[in-house]
N, C-alpha and C positions, 0 to 999 in steps of 0.2 A: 252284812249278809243276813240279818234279820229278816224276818214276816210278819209287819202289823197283825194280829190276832182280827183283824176288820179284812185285812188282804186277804184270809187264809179261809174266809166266809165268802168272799167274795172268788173267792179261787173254789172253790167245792172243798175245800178239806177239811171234814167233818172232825174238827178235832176231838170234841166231846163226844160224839157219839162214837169212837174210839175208843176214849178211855171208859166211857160207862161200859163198852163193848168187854175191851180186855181187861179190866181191870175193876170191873162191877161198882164204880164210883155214884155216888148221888153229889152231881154237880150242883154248887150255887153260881158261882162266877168263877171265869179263867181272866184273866189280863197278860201279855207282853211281859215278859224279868228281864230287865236291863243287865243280861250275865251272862258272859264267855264271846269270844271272838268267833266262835264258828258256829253255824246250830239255830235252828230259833229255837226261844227260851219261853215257857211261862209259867205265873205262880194260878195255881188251880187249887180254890177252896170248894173242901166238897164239906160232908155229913161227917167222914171219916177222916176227915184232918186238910191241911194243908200241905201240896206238895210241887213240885220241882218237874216240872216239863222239859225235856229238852229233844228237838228231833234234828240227826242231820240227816240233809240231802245231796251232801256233794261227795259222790264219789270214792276221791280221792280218799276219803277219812273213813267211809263207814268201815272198814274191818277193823282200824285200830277203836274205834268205838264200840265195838261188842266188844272187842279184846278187854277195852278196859273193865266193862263192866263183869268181867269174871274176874279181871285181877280184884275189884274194889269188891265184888261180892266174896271174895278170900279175905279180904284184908277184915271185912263185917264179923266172919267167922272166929277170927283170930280176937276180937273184943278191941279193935281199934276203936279210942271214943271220938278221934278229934277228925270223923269223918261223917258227912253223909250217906246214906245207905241208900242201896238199889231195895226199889220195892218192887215184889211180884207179879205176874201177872196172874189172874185167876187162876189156867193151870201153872204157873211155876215157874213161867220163863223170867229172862233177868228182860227183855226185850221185846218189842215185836212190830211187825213190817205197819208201815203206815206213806200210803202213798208214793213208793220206791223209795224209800228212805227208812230210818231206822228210827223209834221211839222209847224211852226209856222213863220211866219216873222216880222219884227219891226223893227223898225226905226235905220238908224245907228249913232251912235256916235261914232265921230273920236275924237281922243285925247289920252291923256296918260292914261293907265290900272293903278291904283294905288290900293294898298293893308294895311292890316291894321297897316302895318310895316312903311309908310309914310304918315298917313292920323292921325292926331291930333282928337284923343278921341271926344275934343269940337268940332270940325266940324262935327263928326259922329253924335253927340248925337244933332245938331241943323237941319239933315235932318229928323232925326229919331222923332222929336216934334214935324215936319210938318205932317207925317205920323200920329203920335199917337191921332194925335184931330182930321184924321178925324171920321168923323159917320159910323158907320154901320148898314146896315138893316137888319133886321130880318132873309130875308133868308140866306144871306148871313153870318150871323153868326154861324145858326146852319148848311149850311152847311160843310162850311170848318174848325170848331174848333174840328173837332176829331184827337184824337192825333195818331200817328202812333208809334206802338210799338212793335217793334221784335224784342228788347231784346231777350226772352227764346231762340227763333230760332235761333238768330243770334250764341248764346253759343253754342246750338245743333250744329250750320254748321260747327265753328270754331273745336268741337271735331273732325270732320270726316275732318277735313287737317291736314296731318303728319306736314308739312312744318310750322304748326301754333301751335301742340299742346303745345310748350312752354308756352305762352301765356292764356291757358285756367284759371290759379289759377287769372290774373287778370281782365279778362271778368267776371270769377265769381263774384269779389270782387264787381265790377262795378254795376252788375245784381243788387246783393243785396241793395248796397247802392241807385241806384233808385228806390229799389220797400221801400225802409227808407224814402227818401223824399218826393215821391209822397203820403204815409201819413200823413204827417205833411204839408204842407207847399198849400193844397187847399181846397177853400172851395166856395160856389157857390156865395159869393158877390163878388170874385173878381171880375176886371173890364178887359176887353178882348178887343183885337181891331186888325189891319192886321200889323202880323208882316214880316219882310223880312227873318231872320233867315241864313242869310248868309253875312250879308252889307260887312263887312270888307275885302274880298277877292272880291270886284264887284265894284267900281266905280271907272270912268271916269271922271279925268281933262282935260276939254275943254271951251274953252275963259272964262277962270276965275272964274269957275264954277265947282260943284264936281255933276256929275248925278250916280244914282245907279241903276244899272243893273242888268241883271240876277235872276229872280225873282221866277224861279224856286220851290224853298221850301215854298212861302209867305204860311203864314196861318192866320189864326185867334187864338192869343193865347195873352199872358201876357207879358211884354217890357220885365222882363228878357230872353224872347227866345232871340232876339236882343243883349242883353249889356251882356249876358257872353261874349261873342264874343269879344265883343268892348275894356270890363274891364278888364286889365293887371295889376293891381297896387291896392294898398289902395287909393293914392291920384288920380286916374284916378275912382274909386269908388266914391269918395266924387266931382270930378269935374260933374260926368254925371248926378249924383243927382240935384248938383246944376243947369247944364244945364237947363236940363229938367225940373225945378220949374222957370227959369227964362223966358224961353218959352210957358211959362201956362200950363204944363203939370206935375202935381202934383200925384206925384207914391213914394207910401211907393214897396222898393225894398228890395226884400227879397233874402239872399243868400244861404239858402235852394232850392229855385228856380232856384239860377242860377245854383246849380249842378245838378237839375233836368232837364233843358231847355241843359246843357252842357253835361251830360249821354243819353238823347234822341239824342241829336244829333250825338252822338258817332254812339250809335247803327247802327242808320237810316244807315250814309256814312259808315257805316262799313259790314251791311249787305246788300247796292248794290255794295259794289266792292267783295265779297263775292259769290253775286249772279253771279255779274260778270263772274269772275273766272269758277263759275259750268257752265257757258253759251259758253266758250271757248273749244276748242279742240286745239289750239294753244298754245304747251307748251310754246314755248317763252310768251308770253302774261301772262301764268299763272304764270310763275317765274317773268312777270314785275310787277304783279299785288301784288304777295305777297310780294314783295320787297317793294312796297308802303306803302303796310297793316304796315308791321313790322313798317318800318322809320315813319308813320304819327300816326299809333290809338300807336304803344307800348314803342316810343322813343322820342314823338315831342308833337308839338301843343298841341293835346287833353289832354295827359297826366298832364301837364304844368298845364293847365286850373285847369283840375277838382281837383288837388294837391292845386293850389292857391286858392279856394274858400272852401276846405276844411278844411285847415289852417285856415282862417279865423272864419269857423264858429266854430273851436275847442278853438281858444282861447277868442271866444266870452259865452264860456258857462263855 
């Protein structure tokens, strides 16, 4: 769901004259950044540094997109180092309109993109304990801890694609087994704080250091939105446990949860590449899109996940 920086000349979208607009830059070059799944990206070298382009246009995402950038412009506040920062716009905002869509700049980080496939569990779980102690304020709690869920819909959209209704008996299955855990598994003393809900697929090695980017989905919810993600194994379960009590950050984790934090997320990335697709009239696009759908929610990752913590809690009862 990229926009060649050539399409986006070729389409009227002034990008630079944008950012020199809000944001009083003196551009040299912009190019394309090969970074994130939703959004076009690009890296913009101006007079006053190099930075981080990202705009979305779909929909579905942009409010959790401003959202994040007040959780991330909090987190700035608070002296997180191992994050990228939202930078200003001339007057002040974290954001600003571009095209019907939302724009945002930040800081860039050069260095190696690594994924959860090379990034050792213990390293995840030692950024994620800087995260979790910090504080949060009041309003800040109530306003970003609503959960988003469109499960039912996302089942409804998946009936009306031929190309998907294979797939219907296991969306159901899914449906129901979230609306099983979110009974059991909350109750209003848990403890809540800002989670990233995407870590594993977002940070940056650079001079010796792991920073996490992308911050997109942060919300305000419980560490398992975070560690399903993280946890591929029993022994990567009892490592993140231990982690995280070594770092002062003492969480009874619950694996109810993490198939509730790993069904929500299903849904969510399932029904904007969903929304996607109904937003396109480019069949190519819509044959590239369900070709993801298939390979990622009904043959890969997700699957994998919510199979591995299911396991588990069957043989725990």
């Amino acid at each position: 769901m990229y926009y060649r920086f050539d399409d986006c000349i070729d389409n009227g979208l002034d990008l630079q004259g944008n950012l020199e607009k809000y944001y009083g830059f003196h551009i040299s070059n912009i190019r394309p950044a090969d970074r994130g799944s939703y959004g076009e990206t690009w890296l913009v070298n101006t007079l006053e540094g190099n930075f981080f382009v990202k705009v979305h246009f779909l929909k579905s995402i942009l409010e959790d997109y401003r959202n994040s950038l007040i959780i991330l412009d909090y987190l700035q506040r608070q002296a997180i180092e191992f994050i990228h920062t939202v930078i200003l716009t001339i007057d002040g905002k974290l954001w600003c309109k571009y095209k019907g869509g939302v724009m945002a700049v930040f800081s860039y980080i050069s260095g190696q993109h690594c994924n959860r496939g090379v990034v050792p569990c213990k390293e995840i779980c030692k950024l994620l304990s800087g995260l979790y102690k910090i504080p949060v304020e009041g309003r800040l709690m109530e306003t970003f801890s609503n959960t988003f869920d469109k499960s039912f819909e996302t089942l409804q959209k998946v009936r009306n694609i031929p190309s998907l209704i294979k797939y219907v008996p296991t969306i159901e299955k899914y449906f129901n087994m979230l609306d099983e855990v979110a009974k059991i598994c909350f109750n209003g003393s848990l403890k809540k704080g800002i989670k990233h809900g995407d870590i594993g697929n977002n940070m940056i090695f650079h001079d010796d250091r792991f920073f996490v980017v992308d911050w997109d989905t942060a919300k305000i919810a419980h560490p398992e939105r975070d560690l399903w993600y993280v946890v591929r194994s029993c022994e990567e379960l009892e490592l993140a446990k231990n982690e995280l009590e070594k770092n002062g950050v003492g969480v009874s984790i619950s694996i109810n949860r993490m198939i509730y934090y790993a069904l929500q997320s299903y849904f969510t990335h399932l029904w904007n590449h969903i929304v996607a697709i109904e937003g396109t009239t480019d069949e190519r696009e819509k044959r590239r899109l369900v070709n993801y759908i298939r390979r990622y929610f009904f043959n890969g990752f997700f699957n994998d996940q919510i199979v591995f913590f299911t396991n588990i809690n069957s043989q725990s009862d």
